[in-house]
VOGU-3710 file (C-alpha; in Angstrom, 3 decimals, decimal comma):
1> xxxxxxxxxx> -44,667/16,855/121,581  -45,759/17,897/118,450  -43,816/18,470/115,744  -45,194/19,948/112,411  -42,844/20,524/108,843  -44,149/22,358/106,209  -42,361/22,462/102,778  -43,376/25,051/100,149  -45,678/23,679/96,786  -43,788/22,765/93,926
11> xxxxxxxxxx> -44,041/22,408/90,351  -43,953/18,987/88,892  -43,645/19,368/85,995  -41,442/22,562/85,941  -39,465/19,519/87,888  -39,218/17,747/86,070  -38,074/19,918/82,921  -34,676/20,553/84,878  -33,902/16,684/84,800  -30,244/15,915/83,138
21> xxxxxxxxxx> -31,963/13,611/80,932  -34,866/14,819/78,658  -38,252/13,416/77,931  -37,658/13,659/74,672  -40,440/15,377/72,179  -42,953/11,999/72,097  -42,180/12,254/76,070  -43,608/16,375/76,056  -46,674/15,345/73,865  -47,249/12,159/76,429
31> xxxxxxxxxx> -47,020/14,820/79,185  -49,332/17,141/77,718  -52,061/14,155/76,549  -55,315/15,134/78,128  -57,300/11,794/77,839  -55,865/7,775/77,527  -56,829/7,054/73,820  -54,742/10,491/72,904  -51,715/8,896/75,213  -52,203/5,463/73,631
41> xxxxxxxxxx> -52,298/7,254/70,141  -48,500/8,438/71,142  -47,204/5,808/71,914  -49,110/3,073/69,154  -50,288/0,924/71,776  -52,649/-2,381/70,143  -52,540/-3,628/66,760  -51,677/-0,669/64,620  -50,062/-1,019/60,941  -52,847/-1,577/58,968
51> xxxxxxxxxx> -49,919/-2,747/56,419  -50,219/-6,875/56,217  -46,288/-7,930/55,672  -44,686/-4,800/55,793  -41,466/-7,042/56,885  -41,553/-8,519/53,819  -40,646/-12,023/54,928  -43,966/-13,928/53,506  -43,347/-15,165/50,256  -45,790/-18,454/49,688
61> xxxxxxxxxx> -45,729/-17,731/46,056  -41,991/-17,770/45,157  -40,007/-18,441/48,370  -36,625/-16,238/47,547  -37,006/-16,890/43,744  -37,061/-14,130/41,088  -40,377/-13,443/39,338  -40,854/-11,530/36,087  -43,877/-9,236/36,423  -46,237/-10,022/33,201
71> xxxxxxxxxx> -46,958/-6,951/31,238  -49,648/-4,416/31,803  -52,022/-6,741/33,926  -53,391/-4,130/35,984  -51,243/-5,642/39,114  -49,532/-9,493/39,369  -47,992/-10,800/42,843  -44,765/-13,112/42,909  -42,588/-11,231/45,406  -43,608/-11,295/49,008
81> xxxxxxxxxx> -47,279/-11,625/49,901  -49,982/-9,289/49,946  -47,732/-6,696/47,381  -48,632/-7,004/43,759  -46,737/-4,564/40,661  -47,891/-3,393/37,787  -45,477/-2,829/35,074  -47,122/-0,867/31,801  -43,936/0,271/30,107  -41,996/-0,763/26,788
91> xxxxxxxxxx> -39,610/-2,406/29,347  -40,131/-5,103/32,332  -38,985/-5,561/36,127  -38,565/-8,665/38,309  -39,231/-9,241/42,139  -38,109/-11,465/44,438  -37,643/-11,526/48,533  -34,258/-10,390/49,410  -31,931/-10,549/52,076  -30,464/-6,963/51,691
101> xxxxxxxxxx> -30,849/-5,388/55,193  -29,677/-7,617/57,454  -26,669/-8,085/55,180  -23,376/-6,172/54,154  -25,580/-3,382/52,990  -27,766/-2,749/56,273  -24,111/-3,183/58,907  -24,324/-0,188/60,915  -28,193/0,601/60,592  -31,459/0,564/62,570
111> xxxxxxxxxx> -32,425/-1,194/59,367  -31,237/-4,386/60,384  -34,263/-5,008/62,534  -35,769/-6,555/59,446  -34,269/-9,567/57,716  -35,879/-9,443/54,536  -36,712/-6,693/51,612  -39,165/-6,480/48,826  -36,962/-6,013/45,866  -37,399/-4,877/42,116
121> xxxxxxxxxx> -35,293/-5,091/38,988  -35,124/-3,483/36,081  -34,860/-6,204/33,378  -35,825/-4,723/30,652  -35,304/-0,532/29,747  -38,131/1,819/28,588  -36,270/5,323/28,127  -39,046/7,170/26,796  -42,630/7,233/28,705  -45,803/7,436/27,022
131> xxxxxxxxxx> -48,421/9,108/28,695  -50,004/5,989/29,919  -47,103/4,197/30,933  -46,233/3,564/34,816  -44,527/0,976/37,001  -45,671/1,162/40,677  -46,059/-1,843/43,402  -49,090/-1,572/45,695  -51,285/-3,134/48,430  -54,607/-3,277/48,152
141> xxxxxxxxxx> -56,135/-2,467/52,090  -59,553/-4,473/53,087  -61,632/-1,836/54,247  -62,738/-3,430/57,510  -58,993/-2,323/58,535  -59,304/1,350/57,631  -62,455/1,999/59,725  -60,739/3,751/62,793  -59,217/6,395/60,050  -63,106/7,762/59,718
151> xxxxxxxxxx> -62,248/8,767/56,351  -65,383/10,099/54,288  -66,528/11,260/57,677  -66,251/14,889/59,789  -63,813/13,090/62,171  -60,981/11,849/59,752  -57,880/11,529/61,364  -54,342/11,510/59,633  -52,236/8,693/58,724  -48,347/8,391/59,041
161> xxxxxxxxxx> -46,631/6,582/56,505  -43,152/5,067/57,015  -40,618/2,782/55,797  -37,372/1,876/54,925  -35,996/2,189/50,890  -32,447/1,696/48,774  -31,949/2,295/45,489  -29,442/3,487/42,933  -31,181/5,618/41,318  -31,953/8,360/43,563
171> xxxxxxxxxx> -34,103/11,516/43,121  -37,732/11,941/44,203  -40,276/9,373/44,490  -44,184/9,602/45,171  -46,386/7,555/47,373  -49,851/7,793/47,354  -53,653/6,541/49,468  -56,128/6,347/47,262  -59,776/5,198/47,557  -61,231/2,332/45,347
181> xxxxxxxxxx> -63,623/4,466/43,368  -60,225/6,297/42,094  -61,896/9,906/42,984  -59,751/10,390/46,340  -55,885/10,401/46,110  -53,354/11,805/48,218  -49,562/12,007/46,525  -46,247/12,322/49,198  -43,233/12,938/47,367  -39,864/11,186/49,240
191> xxxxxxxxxx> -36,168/12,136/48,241  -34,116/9,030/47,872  -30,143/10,199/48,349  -27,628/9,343/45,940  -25,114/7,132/48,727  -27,410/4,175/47,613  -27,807/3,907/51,813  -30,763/2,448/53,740  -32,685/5,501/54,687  -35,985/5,668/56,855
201> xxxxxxxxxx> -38,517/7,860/55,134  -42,068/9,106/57,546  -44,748/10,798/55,647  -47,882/11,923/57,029  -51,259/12,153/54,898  -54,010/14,986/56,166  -57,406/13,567/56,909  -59,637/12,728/54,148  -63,052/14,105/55,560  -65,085/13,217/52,160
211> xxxxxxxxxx> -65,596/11,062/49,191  -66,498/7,074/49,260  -64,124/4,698/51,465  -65,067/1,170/51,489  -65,394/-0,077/55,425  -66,161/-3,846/54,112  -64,321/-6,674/53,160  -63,539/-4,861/49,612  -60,412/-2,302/48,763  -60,667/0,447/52,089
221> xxxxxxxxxx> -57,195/2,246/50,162  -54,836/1,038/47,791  -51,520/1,929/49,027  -49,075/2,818/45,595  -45,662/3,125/45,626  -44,052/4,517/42,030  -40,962/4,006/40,028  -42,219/5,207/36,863  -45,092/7,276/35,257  -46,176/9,218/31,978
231> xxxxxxxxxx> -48,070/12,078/31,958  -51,593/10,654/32,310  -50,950/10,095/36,356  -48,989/12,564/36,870  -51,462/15,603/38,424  -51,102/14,549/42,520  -49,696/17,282/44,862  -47,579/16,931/47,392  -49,381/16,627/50,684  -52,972/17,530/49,191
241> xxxxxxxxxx> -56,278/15,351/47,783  -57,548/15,625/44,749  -60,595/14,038/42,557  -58,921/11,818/40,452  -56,523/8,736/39,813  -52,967/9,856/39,994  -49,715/8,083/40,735  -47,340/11,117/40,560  -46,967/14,942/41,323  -44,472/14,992/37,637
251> xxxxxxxxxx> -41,403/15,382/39,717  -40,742/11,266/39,884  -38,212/9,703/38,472  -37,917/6,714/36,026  -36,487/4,126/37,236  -36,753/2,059/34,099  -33,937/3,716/32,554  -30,951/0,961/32,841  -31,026/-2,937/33,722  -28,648/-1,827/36,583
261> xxxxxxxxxx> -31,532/0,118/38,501  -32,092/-1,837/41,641  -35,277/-0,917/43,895  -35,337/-2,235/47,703  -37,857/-1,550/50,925  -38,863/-2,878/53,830  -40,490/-2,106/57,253  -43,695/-0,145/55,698  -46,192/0,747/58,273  -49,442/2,659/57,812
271> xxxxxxxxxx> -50,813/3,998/61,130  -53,564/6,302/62,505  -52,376/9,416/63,509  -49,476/12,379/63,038  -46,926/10,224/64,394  -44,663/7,707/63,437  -43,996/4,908/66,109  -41,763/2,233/66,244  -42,689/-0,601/63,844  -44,908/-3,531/65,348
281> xxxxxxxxxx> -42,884/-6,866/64,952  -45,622/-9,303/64,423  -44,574/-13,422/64,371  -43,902/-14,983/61,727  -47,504/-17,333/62,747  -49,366/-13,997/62,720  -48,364/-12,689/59,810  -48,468/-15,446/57,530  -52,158/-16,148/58,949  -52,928/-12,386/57,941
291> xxxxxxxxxx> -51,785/-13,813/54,385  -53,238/-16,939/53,739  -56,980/-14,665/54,424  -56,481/-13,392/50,251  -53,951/-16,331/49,390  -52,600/-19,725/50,426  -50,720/-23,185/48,346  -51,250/-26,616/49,627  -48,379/-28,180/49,347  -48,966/-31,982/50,345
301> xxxxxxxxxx> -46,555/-32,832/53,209  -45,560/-29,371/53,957  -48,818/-27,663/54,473  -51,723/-29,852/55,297  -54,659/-27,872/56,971  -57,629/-30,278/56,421  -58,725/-33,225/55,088  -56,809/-33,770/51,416  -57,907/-36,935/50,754  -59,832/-38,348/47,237
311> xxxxxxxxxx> -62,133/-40,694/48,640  -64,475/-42,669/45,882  -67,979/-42,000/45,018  -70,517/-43,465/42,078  -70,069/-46,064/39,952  -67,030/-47,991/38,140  -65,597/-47,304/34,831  -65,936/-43,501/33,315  -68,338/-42,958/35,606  -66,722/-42,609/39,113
321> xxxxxxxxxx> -65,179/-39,538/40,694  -63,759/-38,643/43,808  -63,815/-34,998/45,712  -61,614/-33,634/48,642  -62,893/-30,978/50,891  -60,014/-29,039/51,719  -60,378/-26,688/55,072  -58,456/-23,417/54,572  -55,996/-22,561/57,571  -57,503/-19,438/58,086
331> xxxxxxxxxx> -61,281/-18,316/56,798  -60,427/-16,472/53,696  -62,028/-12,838/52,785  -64,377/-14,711/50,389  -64,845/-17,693/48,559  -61,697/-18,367/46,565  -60,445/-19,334/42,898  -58,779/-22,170/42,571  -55,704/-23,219/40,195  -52,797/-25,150/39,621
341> xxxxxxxxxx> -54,936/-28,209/40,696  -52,752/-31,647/40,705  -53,115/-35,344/42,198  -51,597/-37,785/42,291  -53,128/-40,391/39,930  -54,360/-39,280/36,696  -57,796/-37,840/36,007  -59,417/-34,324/35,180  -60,786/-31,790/37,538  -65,053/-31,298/36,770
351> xxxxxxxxxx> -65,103/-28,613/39,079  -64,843/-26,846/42,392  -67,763/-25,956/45,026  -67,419/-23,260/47,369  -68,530/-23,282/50,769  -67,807/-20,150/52,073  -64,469/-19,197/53,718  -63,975/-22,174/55,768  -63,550/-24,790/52,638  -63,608/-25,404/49,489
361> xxxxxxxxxx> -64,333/-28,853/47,761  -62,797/-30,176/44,517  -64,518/-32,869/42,052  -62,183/-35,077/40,009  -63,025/-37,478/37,412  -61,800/-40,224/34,654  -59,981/-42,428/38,445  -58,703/-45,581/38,590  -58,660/-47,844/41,826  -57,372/-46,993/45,150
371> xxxxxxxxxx> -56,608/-44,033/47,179  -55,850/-40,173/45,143  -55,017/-37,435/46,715  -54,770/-33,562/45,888  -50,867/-32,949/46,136  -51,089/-28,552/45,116  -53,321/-26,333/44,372  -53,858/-22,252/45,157  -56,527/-20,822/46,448  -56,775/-16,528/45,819
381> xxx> -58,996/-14,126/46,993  -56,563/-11,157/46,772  -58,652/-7,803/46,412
//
């Protein structure tokens, strides 16, 4: 015998709408994602923060030491790697690597997935701006990393900015993309609350369908965050692109106003797309290798990548030299400069030969007998 059930068609997804638990709103958009890249768009599957230590816990520079920013150098790093400052003001700031979030002042908060912050001081006060004077930290993007943005093209695509800030002086901030030919900037202005309180900010930048983005191993976007600015950068709006070099849209505060002002942030993440996701935890390995491609110190005994040793070539007396071709632990983004040279028995550097962005080889001279080795020197491509 036969037997034959029939159940009436059903919905699934009017289904599964009556659920006691939601899908949230990323879950709706998932559900309603027509082809796989727009479903691994939601959800930021692959490498996505184009942002190289947003975690700010690479420091090779400074370690967890202060740094005074030099005045008005265009940009100077000496807090955690890959973020440089520029301070152009009658007053001065310091940075350093700081343990802020995962500390007394992060207890209670989805900040605490980060153990480190970028921080910045204000040593020094400058009351009144002039119209060229700013104070803003940055990071320079390579623009082999911006390419799936398709900015300058018809198919730009949005970014989504986020990150994590605390300060004490609270009011509105700006953050800004701009390209390297300074003729394509986009401002976002944040509002920092006065409970001095981690608080997660997300900002999303429209596409940029025109002007000139660099998609080679030179500046893609230069990612600014102020503190301070006169009137000369001070023309952005909110949410829009404009033609020209601005760090501001005039509503930012000054944070240079008392040696008490205290500036920290962490967990920055640039992504493609209108959404936020969560923020991709790369290893400590990873991320310092992402580093050491613009900057990296050999340290004898604690960071020994290649061959350091001084071997002797030529004749005796003032006439012999040694070299050392050093391997770099990562191929660099170009060939590097090279400073803060030392060895270990006395002598002068005559110069340094490039070989690409594998190695670099360093002549000394004026030697006496036996073995010399390089014990520190940097090497610094930064863009």
């Amino acid at each position: 015998m036969t037997v034959r059930v029939s159940k009436p068609a059903f919905n699934l997804r009017e289904k599964l709408s009556e659920l006691d638990k939601s899908s949230g709103v990323k879950g709706n958009e998932l559900l309603r994602s027509e082809t796989t890249q727009e479903a691994r768009d939601l959800i930021g599957a692959g490498r996505k923060n184009m942002v190289m230590n947003g975690q700010m816990f690479i420091n090779q520079r400074n370690g967890g030491s202060s740094y005074t920013i030099p005045h008005g150098t265009g940009g100077s790093y000496g807090g955690p790697d890959r973020w440089a400052v520029n301070e152009a003001t009658d007053g001065s700031v310091s940075v350093n690597m700081d343990g802020d979030p995962y500390h007394s002042n992060g207890y209670g908060s989805e900040v605490q997935e980060f153990v480190k912050a970028f921080q910045i001081a204000c040593s020094g006060t400058s009351g009144a701006l002039s119209s060229t004077h700013n104070v803003h930290f940055f990071q320079n993007i390579e623009g082999y990393n911006i390419v799936p943005l398709g900015w300058g093209t018809p198919g730009a695509k949005s970014a989504t900015l986020s990150f994590w800030v605390r300060t004490n002086v609270y009011g509105t901030y700006c953050v800004g993309l701009e390209n390297n030919n300074t003729d394509r900037c986009c401002i976002r202005e944040y509002e920092v609350r006065p409970e001095n309180n981690w608080q997660k900010v997300i900002l999303t930048f429209p596409p940029c369908p025109d002007g000139t983005w660099n998609t080679t191993n030179g500046t893609g976007i230069r990612l600014r965050f102020a503190l301070a600015s006169g009137s000369q950068y001070d023309d952005g709006i909110d949410g829009q692109w404009v033609n020209s070099d601005e760090l501001t849209t005039g509503n930012q505060v000054n944070f240079m106003s008392s040696t008490n002002n205290r500036f920290f942030i962490t967990g920055v993440q640039l992504e493609v797309g209108e959404n936020a996701t969560n923020f991709e935890h790369r290893s400590y390995g990873d991320e310092l290798a992402l580093c050491q491609r613009y900057f990296w110190r050999l340290v004898q005994g604690a960071n020994n990548p290649g061959a350091q040793w001084l071997y002797m070539i030529g004749d005796a007396g003032n006439l012999q030299y040694r070299r050392a071709t050093v391997n770099h632990p990562v191929p660099m983004r170009g060939s590097p400069s090279v400073t803060n040279i030392s060895v270990s028995n006395s002598g002068s550097t005559v110069g340094v030969q490039f070989n690409g962005t594998h190695t670099t080889t360093i002549y000394v001279n004026g030697m006496g007998n036996g073995i010399t080795e390089v014990t520190y020197a940097d090497f610094d491509v930064e863009l």
